[in-house]
C-alpha positions in Angstrom: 0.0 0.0 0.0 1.3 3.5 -0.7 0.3 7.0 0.2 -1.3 9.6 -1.9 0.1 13.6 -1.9 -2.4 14.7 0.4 -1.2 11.1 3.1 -4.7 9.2 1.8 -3.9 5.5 1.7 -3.7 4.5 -1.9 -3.7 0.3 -2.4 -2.1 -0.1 -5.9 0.2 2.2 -7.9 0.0 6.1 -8.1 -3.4 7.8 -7.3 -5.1 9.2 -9.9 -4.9 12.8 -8.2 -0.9 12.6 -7.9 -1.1 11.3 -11.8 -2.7 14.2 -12.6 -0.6 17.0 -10.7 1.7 15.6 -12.9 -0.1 16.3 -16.1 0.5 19.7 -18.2 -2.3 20.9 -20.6 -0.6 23.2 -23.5 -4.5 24.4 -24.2 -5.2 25.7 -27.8 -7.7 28.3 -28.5 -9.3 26.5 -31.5 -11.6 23.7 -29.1 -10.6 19.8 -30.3 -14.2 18.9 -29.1 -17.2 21.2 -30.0 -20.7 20.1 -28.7 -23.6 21.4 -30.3 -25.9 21.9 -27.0 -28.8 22.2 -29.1 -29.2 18.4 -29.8 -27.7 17.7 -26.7 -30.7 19.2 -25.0 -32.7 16.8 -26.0 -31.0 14.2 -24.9 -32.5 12.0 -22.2 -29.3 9.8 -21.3 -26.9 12.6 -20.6 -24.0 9.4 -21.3 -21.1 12.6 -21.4 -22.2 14.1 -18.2 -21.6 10.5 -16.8 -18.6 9.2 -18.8 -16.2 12.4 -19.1 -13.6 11.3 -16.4 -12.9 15.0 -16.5 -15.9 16.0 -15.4 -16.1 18.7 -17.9 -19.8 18.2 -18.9 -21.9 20.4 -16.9 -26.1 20.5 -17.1 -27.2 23.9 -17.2 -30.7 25.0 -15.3 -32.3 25.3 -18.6 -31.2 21.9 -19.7 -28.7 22.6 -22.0 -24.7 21.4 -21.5 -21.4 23.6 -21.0 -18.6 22.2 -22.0 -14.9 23.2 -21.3 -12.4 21.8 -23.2 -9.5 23.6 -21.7 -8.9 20.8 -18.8 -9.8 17.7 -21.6 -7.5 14.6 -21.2 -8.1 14.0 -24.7 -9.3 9.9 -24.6 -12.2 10.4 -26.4 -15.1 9.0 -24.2 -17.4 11.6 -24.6 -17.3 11.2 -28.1 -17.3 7.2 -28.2 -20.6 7.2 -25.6 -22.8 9.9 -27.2 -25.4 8.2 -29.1 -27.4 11.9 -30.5 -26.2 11.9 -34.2 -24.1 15.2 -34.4 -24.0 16.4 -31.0 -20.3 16.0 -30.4 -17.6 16.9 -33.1 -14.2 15.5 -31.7 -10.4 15.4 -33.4 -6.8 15.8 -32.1 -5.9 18.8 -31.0 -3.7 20.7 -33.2 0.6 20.0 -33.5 1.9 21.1 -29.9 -1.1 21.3 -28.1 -3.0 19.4 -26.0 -2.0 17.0 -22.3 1.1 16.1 -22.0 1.6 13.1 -19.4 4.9 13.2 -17.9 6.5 10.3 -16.1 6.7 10.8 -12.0 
C-alpha cells in the first residue's frame, strides 16, 4: 500500500490525483471537441455528463450542457458514448497542443 500527496492511503500504484498534478495541458484556443448543445438538449441519457472522467460536462438550469475543453484529457469517451447523431464533433488537438503526461 502507498500514500497519496495529500497522506490518503492508496492500495495499488500512483493515485489518480498525484497522476494528474503531474499532467500539463498546453491548451489551444481552437476547441478539439465542439458540442452542439442544441441536440444535446434533447438528450435524455446525458452518457457525457456521466462518462467524461474529466468532469467537464456540466447541465445547465435550462437543460442545455457547458462544455470546457480547456482541462480535456483528450481519450475520447465523450465522443465514443454519445449516441445523439451530431452532437459531439471531436479530433486531435492541433501539432503542440494538447495534455502532455509526464512520467513521476
Amino acid at each position: 500500500m502507498t500514500t497519496t500527496a495529500k497522506g490518503t492511503p492508496q492500495p495499488y500504484g500512483t493515485a489518480f490525483e498525484d497522476r494528474m498534478d503531474t499532467v500539463e495541458f498546453r491548451v489551444s484556443p481552437n476547441a478539439h471537441i465542439t458540442v452542439d448543445t442544441d441536440v444535446c438538449r434533447g438528450c435524455t441519457t446525458r452518457a457525457c455528463l456521466h462518462a467524461c472522467p474529466a468532469k467537464l460536462f456540466v447541465p445547465t438550469a435550462d437543460g442545455g450542457l457547458v462544455f470546457n475543453h480547456e482541462q480535456c484529457f483528450e481519450c475520447g469517451t465523450c465522443y465514443l458514448v454519445c449516441d445523439a447523431d451530431g452532437a459531439i464533433s471531436w479530433s486531435y488537438p492541433e501539432g503542440g497542443r494538447g495534455v502532455v503526461f509526464r512520467k513521476g
